[in-house]
N, C-alpha and C positions, 0 to 999 in steps of 0.2 A: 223202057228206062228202068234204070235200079231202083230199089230201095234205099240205096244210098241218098239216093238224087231226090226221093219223095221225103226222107227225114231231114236231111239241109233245105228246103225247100219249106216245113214244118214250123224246123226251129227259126228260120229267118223271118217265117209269118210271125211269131212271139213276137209284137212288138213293147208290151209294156205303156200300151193305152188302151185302154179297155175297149173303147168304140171300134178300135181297129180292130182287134183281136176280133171280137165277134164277129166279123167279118173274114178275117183273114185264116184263122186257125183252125175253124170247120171249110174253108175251101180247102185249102192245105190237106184237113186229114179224108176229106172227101172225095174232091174231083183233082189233084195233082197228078196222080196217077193215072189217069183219060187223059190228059193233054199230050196234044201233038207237039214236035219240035218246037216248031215255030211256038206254039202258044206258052210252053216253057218257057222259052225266049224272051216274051212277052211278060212272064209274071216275073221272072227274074228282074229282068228292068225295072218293072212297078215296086217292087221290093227294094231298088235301090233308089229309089225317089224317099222325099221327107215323107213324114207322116200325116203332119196337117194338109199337104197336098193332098197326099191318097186319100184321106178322110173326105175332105171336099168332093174330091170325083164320086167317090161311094155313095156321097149323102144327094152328089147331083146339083152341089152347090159351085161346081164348074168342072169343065169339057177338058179329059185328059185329050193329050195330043192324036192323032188319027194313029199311029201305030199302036195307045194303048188302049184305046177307046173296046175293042172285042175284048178285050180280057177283062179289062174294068167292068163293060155289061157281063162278062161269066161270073162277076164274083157277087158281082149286084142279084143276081139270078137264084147263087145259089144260097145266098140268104135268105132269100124269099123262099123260101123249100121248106 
C-alpha cells in the first residue's frame, strides 16, 4: 500500500479524545503499514464507528462485532508494546 493510504489512515486515527488517540495514533504510525488488505479493511470500518464504542471494545468494556473483533485485538496488542 501507499503512503498515502498510511497518512489518511493517520490522520483519521486523530480522533480528538485522548483515550483513543493513545490507542489509535501509535497503531496508525506503527503497524498500518504491516496490514493486510483485508485488515485495512477492518481498521477502516473501526474508524468509521463512534468513538465511545471504539473506546469500550479497547478498554474490553464490550465485544466489537466478529468481523472487528481481530483488529480491535491488533490495536489492544499494540498498546501493550
Amino acid at each position: 500500500m501507499s503512503r498515502a493510504d498510511d497518512a489518511k489512515a493517520l490522520w483519521r486515527s486523530r480522533r480528538g479524545m485522548l483515550e483513543l488517540d493513545l490507542y489509535l495514533v501509535p497503531f496508525a504510525e506503527r503497524e498500518h503499514g504491516r496490514l493486510t488488505a483485508a485488515e485495512r479493511s477492518a481498521y477502516a470500518e473501526l474508524l468509521n464507528t463512534d468513538d465511545w464504542q471504539i473506546l469500550d471494545w479497547l478498554q474490553g468494556r464490550s465485544e466489537p462485532s466478529v468481523g472487528l473483533a481481530a483488529i480491535v485485538e491488533r490495536v489492544r496488542a499494540a498498546a501493550n508494546r
